[in-house]
DSSP file (Angstrom, degrees, kcal/mol; ACC not computed):
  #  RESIDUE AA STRUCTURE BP1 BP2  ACC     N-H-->O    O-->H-N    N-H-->O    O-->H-N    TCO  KAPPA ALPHA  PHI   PSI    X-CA   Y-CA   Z-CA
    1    1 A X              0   0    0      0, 0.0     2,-0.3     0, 0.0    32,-0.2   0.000 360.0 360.0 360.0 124.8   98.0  105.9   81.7
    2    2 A X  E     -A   32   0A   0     30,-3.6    30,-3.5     2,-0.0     2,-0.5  -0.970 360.0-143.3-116.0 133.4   97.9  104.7   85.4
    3    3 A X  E     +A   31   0A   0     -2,-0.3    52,-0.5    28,-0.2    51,-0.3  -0.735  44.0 148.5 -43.9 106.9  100.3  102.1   87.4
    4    4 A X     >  -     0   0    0     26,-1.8     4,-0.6    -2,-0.5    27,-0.2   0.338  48.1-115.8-123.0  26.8   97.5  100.6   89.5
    5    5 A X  T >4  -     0   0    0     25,-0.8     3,-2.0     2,-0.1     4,-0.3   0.629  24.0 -88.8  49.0 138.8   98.8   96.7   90.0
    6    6 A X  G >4 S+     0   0    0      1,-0.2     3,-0.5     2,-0.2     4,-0.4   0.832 130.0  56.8 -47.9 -24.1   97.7   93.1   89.1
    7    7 A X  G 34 S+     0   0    0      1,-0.2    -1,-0.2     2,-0.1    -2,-0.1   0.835 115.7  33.1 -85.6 -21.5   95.7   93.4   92.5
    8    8 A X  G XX S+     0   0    0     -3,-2.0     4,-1.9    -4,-0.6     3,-1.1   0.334  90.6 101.9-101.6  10.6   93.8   96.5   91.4
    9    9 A X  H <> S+     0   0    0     -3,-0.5     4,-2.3    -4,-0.3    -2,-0.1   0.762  78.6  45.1 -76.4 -37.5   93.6   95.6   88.1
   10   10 A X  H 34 S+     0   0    0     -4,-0.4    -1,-0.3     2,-0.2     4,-0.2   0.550 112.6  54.8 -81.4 -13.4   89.9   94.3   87.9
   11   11 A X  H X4 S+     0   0    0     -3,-1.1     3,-0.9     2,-0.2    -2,-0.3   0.837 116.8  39.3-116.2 -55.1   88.7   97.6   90.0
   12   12 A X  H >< S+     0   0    0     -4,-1.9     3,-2.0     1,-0.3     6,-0.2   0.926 108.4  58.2 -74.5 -49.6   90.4   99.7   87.3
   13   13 A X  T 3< S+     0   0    0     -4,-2.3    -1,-0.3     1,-0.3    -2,-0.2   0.570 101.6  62.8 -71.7 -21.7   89.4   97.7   84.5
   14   14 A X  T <  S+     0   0    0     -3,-0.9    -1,-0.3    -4,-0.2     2,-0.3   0.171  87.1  79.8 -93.5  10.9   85.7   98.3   85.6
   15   15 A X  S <  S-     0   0    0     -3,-2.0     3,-0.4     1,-0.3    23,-0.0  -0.722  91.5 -63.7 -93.6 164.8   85.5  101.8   85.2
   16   16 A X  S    S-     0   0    0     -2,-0.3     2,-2.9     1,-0.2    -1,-0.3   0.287 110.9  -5.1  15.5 124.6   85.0  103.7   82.0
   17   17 A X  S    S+     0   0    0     17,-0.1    18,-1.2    -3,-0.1    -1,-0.2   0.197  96.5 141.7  73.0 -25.6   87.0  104.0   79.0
   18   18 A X  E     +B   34   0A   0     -2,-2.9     2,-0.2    -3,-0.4    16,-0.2  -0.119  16.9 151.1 -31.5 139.4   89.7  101.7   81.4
   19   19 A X  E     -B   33   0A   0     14,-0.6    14,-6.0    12,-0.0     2,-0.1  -0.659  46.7 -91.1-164.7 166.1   91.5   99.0   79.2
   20   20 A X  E     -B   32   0A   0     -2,-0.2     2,-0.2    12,-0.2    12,-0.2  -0.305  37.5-107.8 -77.0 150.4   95.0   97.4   79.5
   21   21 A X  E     -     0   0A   0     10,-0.9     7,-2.5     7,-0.4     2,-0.4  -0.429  32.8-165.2 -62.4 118.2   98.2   98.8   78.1
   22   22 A X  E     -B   27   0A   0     -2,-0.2     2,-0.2     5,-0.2     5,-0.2  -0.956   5.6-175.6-134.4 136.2   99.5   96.5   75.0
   23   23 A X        -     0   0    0      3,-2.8     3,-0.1    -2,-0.4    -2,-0.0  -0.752  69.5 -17.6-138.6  94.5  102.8   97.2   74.1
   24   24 A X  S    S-     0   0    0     -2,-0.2     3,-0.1     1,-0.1    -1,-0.1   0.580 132.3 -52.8  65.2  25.4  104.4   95.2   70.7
   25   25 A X  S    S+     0   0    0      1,-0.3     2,-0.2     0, 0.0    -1,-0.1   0.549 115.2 114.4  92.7  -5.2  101.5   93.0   71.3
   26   26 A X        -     0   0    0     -3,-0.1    -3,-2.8     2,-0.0    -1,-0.3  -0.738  67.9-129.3 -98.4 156.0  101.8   92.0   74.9
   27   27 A X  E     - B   0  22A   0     -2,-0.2     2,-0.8    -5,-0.2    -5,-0.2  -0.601  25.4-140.8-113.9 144.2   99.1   93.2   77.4
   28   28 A X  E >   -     0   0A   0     -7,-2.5     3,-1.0    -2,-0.3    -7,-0.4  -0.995  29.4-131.6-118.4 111.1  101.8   95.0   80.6
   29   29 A X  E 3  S+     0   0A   0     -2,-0.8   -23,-0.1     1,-0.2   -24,-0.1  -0.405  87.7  31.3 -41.4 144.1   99.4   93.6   83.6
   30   30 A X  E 3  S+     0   0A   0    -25,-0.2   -26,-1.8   -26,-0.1   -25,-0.8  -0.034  97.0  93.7  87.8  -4.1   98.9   96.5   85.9
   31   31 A X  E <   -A    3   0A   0     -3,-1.0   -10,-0.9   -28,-0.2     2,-0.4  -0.850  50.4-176.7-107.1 131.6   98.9   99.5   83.5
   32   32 A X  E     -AB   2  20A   0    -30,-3.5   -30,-3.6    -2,-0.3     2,-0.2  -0.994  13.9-143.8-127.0 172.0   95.9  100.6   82.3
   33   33 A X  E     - B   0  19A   0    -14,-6.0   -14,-0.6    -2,-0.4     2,-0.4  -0.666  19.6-158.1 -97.6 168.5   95.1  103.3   79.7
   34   34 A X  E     - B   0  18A   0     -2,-0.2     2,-0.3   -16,-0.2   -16,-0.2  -0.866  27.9-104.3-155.3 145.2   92.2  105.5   79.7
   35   35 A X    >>  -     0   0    0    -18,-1.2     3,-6.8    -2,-0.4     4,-3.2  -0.143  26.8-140.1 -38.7  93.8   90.3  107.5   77.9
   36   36 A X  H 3> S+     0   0    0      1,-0.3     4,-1.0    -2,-0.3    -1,-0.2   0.635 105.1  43.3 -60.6 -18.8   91.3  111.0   78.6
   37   37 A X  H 3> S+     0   0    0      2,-0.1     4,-1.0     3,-0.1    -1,-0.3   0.502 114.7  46.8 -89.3  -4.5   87.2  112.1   78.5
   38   38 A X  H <> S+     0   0    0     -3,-6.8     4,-2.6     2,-0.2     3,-0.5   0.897 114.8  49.8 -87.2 -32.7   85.9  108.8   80.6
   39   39 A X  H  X S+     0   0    0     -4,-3.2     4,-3.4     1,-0.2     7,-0.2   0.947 115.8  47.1 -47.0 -69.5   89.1  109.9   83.2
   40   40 A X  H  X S+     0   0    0     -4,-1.0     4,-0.9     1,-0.2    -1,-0.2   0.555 115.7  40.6   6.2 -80.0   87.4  113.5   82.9
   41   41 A X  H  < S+     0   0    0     -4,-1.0    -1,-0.2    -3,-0.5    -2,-0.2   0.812 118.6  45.9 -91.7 -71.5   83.8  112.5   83.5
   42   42 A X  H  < S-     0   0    0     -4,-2.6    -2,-0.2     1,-0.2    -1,-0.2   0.780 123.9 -85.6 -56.1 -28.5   84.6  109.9   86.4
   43   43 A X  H >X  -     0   0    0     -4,-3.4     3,-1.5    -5,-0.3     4,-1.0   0.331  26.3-142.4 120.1  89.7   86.8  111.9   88.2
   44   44 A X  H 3X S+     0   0    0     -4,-0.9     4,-0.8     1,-0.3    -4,-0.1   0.683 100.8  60.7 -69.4  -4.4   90.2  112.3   87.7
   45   45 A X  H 3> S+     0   0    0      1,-0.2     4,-1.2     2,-0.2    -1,-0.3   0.689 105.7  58.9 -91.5 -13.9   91.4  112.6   91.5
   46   46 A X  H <> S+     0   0    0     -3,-1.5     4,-1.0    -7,-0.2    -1,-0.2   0.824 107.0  45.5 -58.0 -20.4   89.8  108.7   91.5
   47   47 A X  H  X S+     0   0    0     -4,-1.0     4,-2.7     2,-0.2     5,-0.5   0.923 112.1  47.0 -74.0 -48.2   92.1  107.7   88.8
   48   48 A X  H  X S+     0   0    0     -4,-0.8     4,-2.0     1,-0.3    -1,-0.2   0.876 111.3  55.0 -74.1 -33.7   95.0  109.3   90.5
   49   49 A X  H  X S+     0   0    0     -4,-1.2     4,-2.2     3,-0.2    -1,-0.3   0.847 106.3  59.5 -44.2 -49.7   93.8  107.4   94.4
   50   50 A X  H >X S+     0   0    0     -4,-1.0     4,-0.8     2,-0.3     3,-0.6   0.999 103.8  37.2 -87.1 -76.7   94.0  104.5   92.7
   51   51 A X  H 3X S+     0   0    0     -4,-2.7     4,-4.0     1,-0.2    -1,-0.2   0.792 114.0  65.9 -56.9 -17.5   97.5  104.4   91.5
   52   52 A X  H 3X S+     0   0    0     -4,-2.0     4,-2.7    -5,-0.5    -2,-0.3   0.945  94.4  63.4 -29.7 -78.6   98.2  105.9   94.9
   53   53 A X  H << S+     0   0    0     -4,-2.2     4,-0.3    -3,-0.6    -2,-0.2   0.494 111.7  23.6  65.6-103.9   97.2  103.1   96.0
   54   54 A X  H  < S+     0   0    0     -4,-0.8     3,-0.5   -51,-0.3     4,-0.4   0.791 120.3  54.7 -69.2 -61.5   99.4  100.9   94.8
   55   55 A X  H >< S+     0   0    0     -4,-4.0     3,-2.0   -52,-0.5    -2,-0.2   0.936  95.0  74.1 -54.3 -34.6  102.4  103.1   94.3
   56   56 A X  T 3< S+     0   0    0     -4,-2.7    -1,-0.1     1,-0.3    -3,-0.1   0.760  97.8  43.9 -22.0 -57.8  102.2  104.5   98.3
   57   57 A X  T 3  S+     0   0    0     -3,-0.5    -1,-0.3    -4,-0.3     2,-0.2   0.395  91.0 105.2 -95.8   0.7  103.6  101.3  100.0
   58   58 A X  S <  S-     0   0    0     -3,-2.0     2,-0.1    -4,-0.4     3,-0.1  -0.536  76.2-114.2 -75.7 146.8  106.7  100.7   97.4
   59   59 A X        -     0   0    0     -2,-0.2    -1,-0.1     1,-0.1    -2,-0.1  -0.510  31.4 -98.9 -86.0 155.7  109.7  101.5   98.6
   60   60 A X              0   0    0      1,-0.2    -1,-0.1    -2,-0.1     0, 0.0   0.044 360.0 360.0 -70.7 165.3  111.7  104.3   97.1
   61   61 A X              0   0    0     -3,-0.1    -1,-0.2     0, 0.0    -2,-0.1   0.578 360.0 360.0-108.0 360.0  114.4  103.5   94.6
């Protein structure tokens, strides 16, 4: 499961094995899951870039 953002969401959602995170029936924008052999296969240091990404520039809590 990666945090990637609504803004990366379509880039994520277009790999592999990629679909969104539904949780009691609601879709959580910005999570997706994947498929621990497409992650594998694509390349798991892209996966990991990618919620990089997005997490990098948030400010710490």
């Amino acid at each position: 499961m990666f945090r990637i953002g609504k803004a990366l969401e379509a880039e994520a959602l277009s790999r592999p094995g990629a679909e969104l995170v539904v949780f009691s029936g609601r879709e959580m924008g910005g999570i997706v899951r994947v498929d621990a052999d497409a992650a594998l296969e694509t390349g798991l240091g892209g996966w990991i870039d990618l919620a990089t990404e997005f997490a990098g520039p948030l400010p710490p809590k």
